[in-house]
C-alpha positions as CSV (number, residue, x, y, z in Angstrom):
1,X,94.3,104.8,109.3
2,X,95.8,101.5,110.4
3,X,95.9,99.0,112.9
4,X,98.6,98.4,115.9
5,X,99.3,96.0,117.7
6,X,101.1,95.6,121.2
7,X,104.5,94.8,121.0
8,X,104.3,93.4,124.7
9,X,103.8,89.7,124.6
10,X,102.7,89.5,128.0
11,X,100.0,92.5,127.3
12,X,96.4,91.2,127.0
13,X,95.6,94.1,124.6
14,X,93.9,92.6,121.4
15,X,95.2,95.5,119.3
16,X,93.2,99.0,118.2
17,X,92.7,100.6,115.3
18,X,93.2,104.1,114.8
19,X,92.2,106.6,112.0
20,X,94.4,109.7,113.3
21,X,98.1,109.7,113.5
22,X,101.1,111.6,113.5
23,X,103.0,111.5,109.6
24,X,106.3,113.6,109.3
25,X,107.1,114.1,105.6
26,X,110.7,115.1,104.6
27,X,111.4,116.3,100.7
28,X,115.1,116.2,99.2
29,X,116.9,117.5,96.4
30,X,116.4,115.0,93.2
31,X,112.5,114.2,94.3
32,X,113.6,112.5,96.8
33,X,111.8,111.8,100.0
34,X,110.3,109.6,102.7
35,X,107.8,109.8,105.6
36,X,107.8,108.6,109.1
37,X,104.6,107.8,110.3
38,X,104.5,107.8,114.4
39,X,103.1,104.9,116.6
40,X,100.7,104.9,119.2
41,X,101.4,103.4,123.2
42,X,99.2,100.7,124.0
43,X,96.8,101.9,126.6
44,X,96.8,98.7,129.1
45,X,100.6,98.9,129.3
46,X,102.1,101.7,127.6
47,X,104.5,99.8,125.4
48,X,104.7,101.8,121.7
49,X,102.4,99.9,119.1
50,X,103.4,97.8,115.9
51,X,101.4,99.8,112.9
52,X,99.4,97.6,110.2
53,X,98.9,101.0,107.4
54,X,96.0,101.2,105.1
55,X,98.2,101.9,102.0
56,X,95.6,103.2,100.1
57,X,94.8,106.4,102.8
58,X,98.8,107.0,102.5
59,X,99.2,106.3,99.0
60,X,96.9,109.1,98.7
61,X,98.0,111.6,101.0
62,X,101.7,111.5,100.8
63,X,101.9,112.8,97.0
64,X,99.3,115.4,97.6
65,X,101.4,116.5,100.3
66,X,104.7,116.5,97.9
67,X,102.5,118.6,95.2
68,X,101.2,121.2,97.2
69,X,104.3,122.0,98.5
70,X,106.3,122.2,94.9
71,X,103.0,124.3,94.0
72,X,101.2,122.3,91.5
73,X,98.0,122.8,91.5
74,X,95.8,119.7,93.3
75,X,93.1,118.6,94.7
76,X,92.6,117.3,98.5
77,X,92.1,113.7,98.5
78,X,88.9,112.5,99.6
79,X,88.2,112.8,103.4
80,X,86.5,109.6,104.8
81,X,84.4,110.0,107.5
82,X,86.1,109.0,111.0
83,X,84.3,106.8,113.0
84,X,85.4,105.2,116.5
85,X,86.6,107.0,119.5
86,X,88.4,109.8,120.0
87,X,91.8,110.8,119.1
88,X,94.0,110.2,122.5
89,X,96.7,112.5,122.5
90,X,98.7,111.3,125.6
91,X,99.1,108.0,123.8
92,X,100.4,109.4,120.3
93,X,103.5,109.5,119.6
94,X,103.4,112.7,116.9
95,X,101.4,114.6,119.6
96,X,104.2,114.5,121.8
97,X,106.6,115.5,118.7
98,X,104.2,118.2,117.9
99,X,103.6,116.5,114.4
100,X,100.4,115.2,115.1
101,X,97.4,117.7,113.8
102,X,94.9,116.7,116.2
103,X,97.9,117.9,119.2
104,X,98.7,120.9,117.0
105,X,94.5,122.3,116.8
106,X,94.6,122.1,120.4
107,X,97.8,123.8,121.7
């Protein structure tokens, strides 16, 4: 649920979006936390993506996340539906990390 964009100036990609990607969410002691979201390689020259987010998809998701798992009761955020192609797995960076739940359904 963002956009990247090459960071090779000499690539001729115009950017993709993407609506699947790889978030690793870390909790500490005090309520403390933060979340790494994981790029995507560019697919005409392999160079690792800069990420636009669409805050509101994340705003959403990463205190659902931090509720569930402190077991307060909640419900999921909404899903939207995903349209565009499909998720490419030997371009995503949490897929190779194993973080990714798109790589994880398929091992």
């Amino acid at each position: 649920m963002g956009r990247f964009t090459c960071r090779n100036r000499q690539c001729a990609s115009g950017g993709w979006f993407s609506r699947t990607m790889g978030i690793w969410i870390r909790q500490f002691r005090g309520g403390r936390y933060n979340a790494i979201v994981y790029s995507q390689e560019c697919e005409l020259c392999g160079w690792l993506g800069w990420l636009t987010l669409d805050r509101g998809s994340h705003i959403e998701r990463v205190p659902y996340w931090l509720k569930k798992w402190a077991g307060v009761p909640v419900e999921p955020p909404p899903r939207r539906e995903k349209r565009g192609p499909p998720h490419k797995q030997q371009l995503c960076e949490g897929c190779r990390r194993g973080l990714c739940q798109v790589g994880r359904r398929r091992i």
